[in-house]
C-alpha positions, 0 to 999 in steps of 0.5 A: 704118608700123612703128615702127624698131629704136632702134639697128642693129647690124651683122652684124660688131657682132653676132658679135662681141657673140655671141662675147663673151657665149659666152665670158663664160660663163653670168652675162652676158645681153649687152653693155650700151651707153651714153654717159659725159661725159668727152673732149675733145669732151664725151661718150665710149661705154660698152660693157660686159657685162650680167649683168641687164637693168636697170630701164628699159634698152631691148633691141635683140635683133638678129642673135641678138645682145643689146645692152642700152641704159642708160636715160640714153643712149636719147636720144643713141643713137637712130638710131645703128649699132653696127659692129665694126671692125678694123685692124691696130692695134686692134679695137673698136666703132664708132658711126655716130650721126646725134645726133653734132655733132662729134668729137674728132681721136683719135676717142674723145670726141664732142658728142651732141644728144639727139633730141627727145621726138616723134622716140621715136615713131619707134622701138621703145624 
């Protein structure tokens, strides 16, 4: 069986990741993701531009996008689906995490469960 992506990234998530990193200019490679704690509910996501790869981050390359994962996140982000969304009042990037346990009513903040060291197994890290 072959080993699974560590995160999907949606055909919106992607376009929109492409644009940006046109748009920065030539210095930014991709957007990098992560986790920080902080929130009502423990634990918020981190997008922000990434000149660099950094030593140990993960690449997920999907759809010509390029998403880079910080290393303390890996465990909380496997699994998950980067989407982008709009409304009439917002436009942002939306995580569907199967490691979330709960989630704050505003919807910033959320409790993550890292996955188990065996779980890695399954994907492409």
């Amino acid at each position: 069986m072959a080993a699974r992506p560590l995160m999907e990234i949606t055909d919106a998530a992607a376009a929109r990741v492409k644009m940006l990193v046109e748009k920065a200019g030539g210095n930014v490679v991709g957007l990098r993701v992560g986790v920080k704690n902080g929130g009502c509910a423990g634990m918020s996501y981190t997008v922000e531009m990434a000149e660099e790869k950094r030593p140990g981050e993960s690449l997920v390359e999907d759809k010509g996008a390029t998403v880079l994962i910080d290393p303390k996140a890996i465990l909380f982000l496997i699994g998950a689906r980067m989407d982008f969304a709009t409304s009439k009042l917002s436009a942002t990037f939306v995580f569907e995490n199967p490691n979330e346990t709960a989630s704050c009513g505003c919807g910033e903040s959320v409790s993550l469960t890292p996955v188990s060291e065996e779980a890695l197994q399954d994907y492409t890290v």
